[in-house]
C-alpha positions in Angstrom: 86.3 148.1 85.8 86.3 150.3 88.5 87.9 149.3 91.7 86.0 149.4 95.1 87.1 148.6 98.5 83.3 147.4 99.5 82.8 143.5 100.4 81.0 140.8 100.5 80.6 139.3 104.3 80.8 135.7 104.2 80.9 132.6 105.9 83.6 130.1 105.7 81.3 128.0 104.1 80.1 130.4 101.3 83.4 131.5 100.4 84.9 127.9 100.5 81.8 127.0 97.8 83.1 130.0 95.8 86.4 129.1 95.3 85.2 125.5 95.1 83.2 126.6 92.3 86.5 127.5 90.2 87.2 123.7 90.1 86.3 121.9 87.5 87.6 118.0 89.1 90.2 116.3 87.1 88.4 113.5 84.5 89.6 110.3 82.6 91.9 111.7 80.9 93.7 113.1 83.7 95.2 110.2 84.9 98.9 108.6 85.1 99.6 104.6 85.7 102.6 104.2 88.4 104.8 101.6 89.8 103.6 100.7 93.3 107.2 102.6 94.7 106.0 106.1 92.6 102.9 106.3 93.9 103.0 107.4 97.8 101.1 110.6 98.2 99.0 110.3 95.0 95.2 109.9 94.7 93.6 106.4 93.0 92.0 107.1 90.1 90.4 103.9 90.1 89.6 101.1 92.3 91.8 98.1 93.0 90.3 94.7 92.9 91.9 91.5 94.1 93.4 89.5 91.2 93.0 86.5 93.3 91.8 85.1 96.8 93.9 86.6 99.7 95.2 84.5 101.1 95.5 82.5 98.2 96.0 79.3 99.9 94.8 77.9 103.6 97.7 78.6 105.5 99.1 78.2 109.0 98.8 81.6 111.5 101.3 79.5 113.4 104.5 78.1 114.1 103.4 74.4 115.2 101.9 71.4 113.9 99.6 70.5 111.6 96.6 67.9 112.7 93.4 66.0 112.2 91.4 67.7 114.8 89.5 64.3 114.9 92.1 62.5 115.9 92.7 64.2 118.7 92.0 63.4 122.6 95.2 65.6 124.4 97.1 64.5 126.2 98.2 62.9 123.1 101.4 61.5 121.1 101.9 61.8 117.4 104.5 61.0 115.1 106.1 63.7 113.0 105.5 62.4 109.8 107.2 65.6 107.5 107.3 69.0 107.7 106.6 72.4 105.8 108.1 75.8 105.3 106.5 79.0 104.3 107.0 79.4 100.2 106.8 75.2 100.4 105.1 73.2 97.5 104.7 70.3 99.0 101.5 68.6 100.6 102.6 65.8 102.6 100.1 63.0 103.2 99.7 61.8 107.0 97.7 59.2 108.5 96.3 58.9 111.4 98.6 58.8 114.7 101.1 61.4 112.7 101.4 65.0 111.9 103.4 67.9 110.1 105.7 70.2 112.0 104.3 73.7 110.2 105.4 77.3 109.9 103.8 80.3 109.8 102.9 81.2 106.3 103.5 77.8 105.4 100.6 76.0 103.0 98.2 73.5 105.5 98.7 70.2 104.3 95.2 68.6 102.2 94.7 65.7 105.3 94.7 68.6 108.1 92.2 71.0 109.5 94.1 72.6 112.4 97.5 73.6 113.9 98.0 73.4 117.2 101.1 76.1 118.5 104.3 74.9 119.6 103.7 76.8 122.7 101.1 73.7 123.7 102.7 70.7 122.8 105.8 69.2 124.3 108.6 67.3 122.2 109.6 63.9 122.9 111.8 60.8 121.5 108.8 59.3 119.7 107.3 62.4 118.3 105.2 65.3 119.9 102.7 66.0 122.5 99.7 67.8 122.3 99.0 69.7 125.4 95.4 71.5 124.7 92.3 70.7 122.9 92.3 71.6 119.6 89.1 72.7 117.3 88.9 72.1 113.2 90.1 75.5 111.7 92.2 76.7 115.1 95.0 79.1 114.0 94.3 78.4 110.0 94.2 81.4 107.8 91.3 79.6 105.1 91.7 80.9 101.0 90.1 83.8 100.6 89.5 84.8 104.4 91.0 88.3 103.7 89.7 89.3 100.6 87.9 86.8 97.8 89.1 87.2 93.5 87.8 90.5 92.5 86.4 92.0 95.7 87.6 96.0 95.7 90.3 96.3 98.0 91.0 100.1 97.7 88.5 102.7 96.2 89.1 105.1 93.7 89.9 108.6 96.1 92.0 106.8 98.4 95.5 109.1 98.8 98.0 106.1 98.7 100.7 105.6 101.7 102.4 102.7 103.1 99.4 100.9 104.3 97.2 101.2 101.2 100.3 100.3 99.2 101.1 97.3 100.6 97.0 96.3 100.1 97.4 97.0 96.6 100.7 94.9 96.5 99.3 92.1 98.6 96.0 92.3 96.0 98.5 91.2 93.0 99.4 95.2 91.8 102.4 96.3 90.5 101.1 99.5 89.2 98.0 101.8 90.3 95.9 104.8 88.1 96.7 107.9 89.8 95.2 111.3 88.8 97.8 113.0 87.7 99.2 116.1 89.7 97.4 119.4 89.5 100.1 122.3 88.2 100.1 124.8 90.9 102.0 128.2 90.4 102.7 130.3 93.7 103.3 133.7 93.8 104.4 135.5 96.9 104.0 138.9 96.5 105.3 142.2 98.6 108.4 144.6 97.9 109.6 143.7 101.7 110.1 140.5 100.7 113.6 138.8 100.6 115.1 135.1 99.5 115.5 132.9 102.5 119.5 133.5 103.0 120.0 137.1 101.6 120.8 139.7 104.2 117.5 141.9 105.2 117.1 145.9 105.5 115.8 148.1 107.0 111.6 147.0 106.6 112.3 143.7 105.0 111.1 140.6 106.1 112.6 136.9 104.8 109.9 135.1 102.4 108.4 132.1 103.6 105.1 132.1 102.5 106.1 130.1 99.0 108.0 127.6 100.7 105.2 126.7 102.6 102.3 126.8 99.6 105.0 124.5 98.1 105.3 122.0 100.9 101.9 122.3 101.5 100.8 121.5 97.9 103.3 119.0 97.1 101.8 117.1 100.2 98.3 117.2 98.7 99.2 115.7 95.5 99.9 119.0 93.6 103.1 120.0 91.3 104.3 123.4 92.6 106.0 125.9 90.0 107.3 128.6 92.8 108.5 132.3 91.1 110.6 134.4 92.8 109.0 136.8 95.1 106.9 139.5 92.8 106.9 143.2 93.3 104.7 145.2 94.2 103.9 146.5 91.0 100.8 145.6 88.4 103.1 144.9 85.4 105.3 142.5 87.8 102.5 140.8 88.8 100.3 140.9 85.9 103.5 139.7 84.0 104.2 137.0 86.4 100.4 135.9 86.2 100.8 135.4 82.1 103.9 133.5 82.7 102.1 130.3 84.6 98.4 130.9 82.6 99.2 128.2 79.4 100.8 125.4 82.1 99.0 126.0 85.2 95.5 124.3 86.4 95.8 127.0 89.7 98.0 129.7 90.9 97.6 131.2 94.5 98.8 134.2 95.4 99.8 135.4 98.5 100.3 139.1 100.2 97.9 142.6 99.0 94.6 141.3 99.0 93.3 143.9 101.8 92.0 146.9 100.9 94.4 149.4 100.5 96.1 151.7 97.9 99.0 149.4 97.5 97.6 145.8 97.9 98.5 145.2 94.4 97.1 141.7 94.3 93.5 143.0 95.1 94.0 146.0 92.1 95.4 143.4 90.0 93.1 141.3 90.2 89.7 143.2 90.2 90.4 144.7 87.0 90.3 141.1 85.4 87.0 140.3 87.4 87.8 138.9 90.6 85.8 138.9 93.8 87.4 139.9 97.0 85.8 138.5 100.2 85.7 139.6 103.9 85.9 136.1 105.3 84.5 134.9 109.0 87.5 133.5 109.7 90.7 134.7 112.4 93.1 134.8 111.3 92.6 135.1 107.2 89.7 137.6 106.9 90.6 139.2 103.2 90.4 136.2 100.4 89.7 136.6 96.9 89.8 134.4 94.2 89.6 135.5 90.3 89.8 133.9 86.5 92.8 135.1 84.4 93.7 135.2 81.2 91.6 133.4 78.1 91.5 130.4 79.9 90.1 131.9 82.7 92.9 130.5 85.1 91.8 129.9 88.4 93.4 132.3 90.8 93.5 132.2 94.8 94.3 135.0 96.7 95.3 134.5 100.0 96.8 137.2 102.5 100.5 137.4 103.2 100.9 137.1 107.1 102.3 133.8 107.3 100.1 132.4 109.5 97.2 133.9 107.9 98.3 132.2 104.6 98.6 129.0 106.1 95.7 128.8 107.6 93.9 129.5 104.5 95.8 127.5 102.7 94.4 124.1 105.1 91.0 126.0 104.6 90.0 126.8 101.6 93.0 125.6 98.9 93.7 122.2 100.6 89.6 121.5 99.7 90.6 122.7 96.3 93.4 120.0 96.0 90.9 117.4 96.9 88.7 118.4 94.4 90.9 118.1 91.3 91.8 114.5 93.0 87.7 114.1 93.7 88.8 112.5 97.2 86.7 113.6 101.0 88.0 116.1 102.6 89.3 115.3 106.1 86.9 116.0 108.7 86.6 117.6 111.7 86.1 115.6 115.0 85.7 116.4 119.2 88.1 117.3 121.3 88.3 118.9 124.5 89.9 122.1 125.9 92.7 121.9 127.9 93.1 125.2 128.6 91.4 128.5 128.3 91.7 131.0 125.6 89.8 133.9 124.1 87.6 133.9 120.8 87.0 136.8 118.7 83.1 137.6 117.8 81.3 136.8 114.9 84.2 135.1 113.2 85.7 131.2 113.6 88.8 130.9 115.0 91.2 128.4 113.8 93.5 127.8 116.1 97.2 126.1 116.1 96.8 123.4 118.9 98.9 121.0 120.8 97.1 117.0 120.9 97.3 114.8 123.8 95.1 112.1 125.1 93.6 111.4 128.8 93.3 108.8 131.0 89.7 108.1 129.5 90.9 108.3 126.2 89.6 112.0 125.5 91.6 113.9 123.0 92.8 117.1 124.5 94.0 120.5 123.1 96.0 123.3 124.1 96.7 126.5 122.2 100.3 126.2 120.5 101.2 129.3 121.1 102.5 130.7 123.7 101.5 134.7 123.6 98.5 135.4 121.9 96.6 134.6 118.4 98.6 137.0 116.4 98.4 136.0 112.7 101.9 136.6 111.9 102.7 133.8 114.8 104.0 131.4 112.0 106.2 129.3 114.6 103.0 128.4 116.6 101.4 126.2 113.4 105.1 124.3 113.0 104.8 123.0 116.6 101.1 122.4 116.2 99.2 118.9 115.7 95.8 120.2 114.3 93.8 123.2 113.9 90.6 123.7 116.2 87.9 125.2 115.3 86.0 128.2 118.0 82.4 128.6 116.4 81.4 132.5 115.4 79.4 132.9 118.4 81.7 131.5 120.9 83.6 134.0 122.6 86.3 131.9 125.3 86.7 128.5 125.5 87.1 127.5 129.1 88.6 123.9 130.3 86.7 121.6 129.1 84.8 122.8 126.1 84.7 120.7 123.3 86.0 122.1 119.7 86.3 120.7 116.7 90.1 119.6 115.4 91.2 118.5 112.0 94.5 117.2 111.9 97.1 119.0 110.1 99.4 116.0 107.7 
């Protein structure tokens, strides 16, 4: 095939449909069962129903005393007749003039229909006080008022954490469906490269683009098999490229995909059919993407400024993660400028920014970094909270603008 440096102009959009495109999302067969403990940071491969009415049993939301709201007319005296613990099995019987000293948790006895708080009654010799009027059902949690038997309680493309966890747990689960982990292999390609620890030359720069694709797959529910740093060579690469094809669902590359003589990556890569992209998008303008190999491997190219990496990394593979999990993508929501900054034309910037809320509630940004946009500025998207987004025809935010931010995990 013979190898041109002419390309494609694109949106973000059409490129990200592109490599999108490459994707085939993970099916039934694609999916692991987990102990609730394993299965932080993975993806529900089905939904999760209650087994039973949560709660299961009417219950008291209160440390205090079980009633007959009927009975009542405050300021009145009842006799403490029994009482009841949280994890109890008893149902004591009471008649009228009596009640149940309760605790939170604790099942409501059959005779009552209300608990009045410790907080408004007032202990005495012959029993307790009731200080304020109380109304059938006041601080009772009633069977069922959660969630009823079989009601879906998490849906299948939920990415699992503590809170969704603990729902599942709470639902009756021990174990969830998961889709299983996409195999990711990362290549970081570029003769300047050196291991993080070795001692640099003259030229050479310390490799961090892998240890971030890592991170940042890992986090997104893929399996990352890292290589050592490739040369800049078409047998290292090419070689390096056969080595993940028979285990791997995706590799992405990063460093050569610009245009010239030596961007290996791009020459690589264009001989086994790949499309290289000029991208609107500062920083991460040069993408390419490409299908290796009899299996036709999907391969993303990304370019090897760090920053540049990254952010195409949150922009075009992170949507490629969700696919393979078939989960929404996080979206983008207002915020306002907090200070002023410059836009490049007819590209989007994405932007490393700093969060913080007003008086009103407004979410506010600031630019992380402190001198300039330069894409190599890798320290300004550690400190950062989100990316915002300038639109392709905006050319300086000023105090005050709204932008759109995603959230960066």
């Amino acid at each position: 095939m013979a190898l041109t440096n002419t390309r494609a102009l694109l949106t973000v959009e059409e490129y990200l449909a592109e490599v999108l495109a490459l994707i085939e999302p993970f099916g039934a067969a694609d999916v692991d069962e987990l102990p609730l403990r394993e299965a932080a940071g993975r993806t529900l491969a089905a939904p999760v129903v209650a087994r039973g009415d949560v709660p299961a049993f009417a219950n008291s939301a209160m440390d205090g005393f079980a009633v007959r709201s009927a009975d009542l007319a405050p300021p009145t005296v009842l006799r403490i007749d029994a009482e009841v613990l949280a994890g109890s099995s008893a149902d004591p019987a009471f008649g009228p003039g009596a009640c149940v000293r309760i605790m939170t948790g604790a099942p409501l006895p059959t005779a009552a229909d209300a608990v009045v708080p410790v907080e408004q009654t007032t202990l005495l010799p012959q029993g307790v006080r009731i200080d304020a009027p109380v109304a059938a059902g006041q601080h009772v949690r009633a069977a069922g008022e959660d969630v009823r038997q079989g009601a879906m309680v998490l849906d299948a493309g939920v990415r699992l954490g503590a809170r969704t966890l603990s729902a599942a747990a709470g639902a009756g689960h021990a174990t969830v469906r998961v889709v299983r982990r996409p195999r990711v292999g990362v290549i970081a390609t570029g003769d300047e490269l050196v291991p993080p620890g070795g001692d640099l030359g003259r030229g050479q720069i310390f490799e961090s683009n892998a240890t971030f694709l890592a991170a940042a797959l890992t986090r997104d529910g893929g399996e990352a098999t890292v290589l050592p740093a490739v040369r800049d060579t078409d047998a290292a690469l090419a070689g390096a490229l056969d080595g993940l094809a028979a285990t791997c669902d995706l590799v992405v590359v990063s460093g050569g995909v610009s245009v010239g003589d030596a961007d290996v990556t791009r020459i690589v890569l264009e001989r086994a059919g790949a499309r290289f992209r000029h991208v609107r998008l500062q920083p991460g303008k040069p993408q390419g993407w490409a299908r290796w190999g009899g299996r036709g491997l999907p391969v993303i190219a990304l370019p090897g400024n760090p920053l540049s990496a990254a952010v195409s990394y949150e922009t075009f593979v992170a949507p490629v993660l969700d696919r393979f999990h078939r989960r929404p993508t996080p979206a983008w929501t207002p915020a306002v400028a907090a200070a002023a900054w410059s836009s490049p034309a007819g590209r989007r910037q994405l932007v490393p920014v700093l969060l913080d809320v007003d008086a009103s509630g407004r979410q506010l940004v600031r630019p992380a970094h402190r001198h300039g946009s330069a894409s190599h500025m890798i320290t300004s998207l550690a400190a950062a909270d989100a990316l915002a987004a300038v639109a392709e025809d905006v050319t300086a935010v000023a105090v005050g603008d709204l932008v759109a931010i995603r959230r960066l995990p």
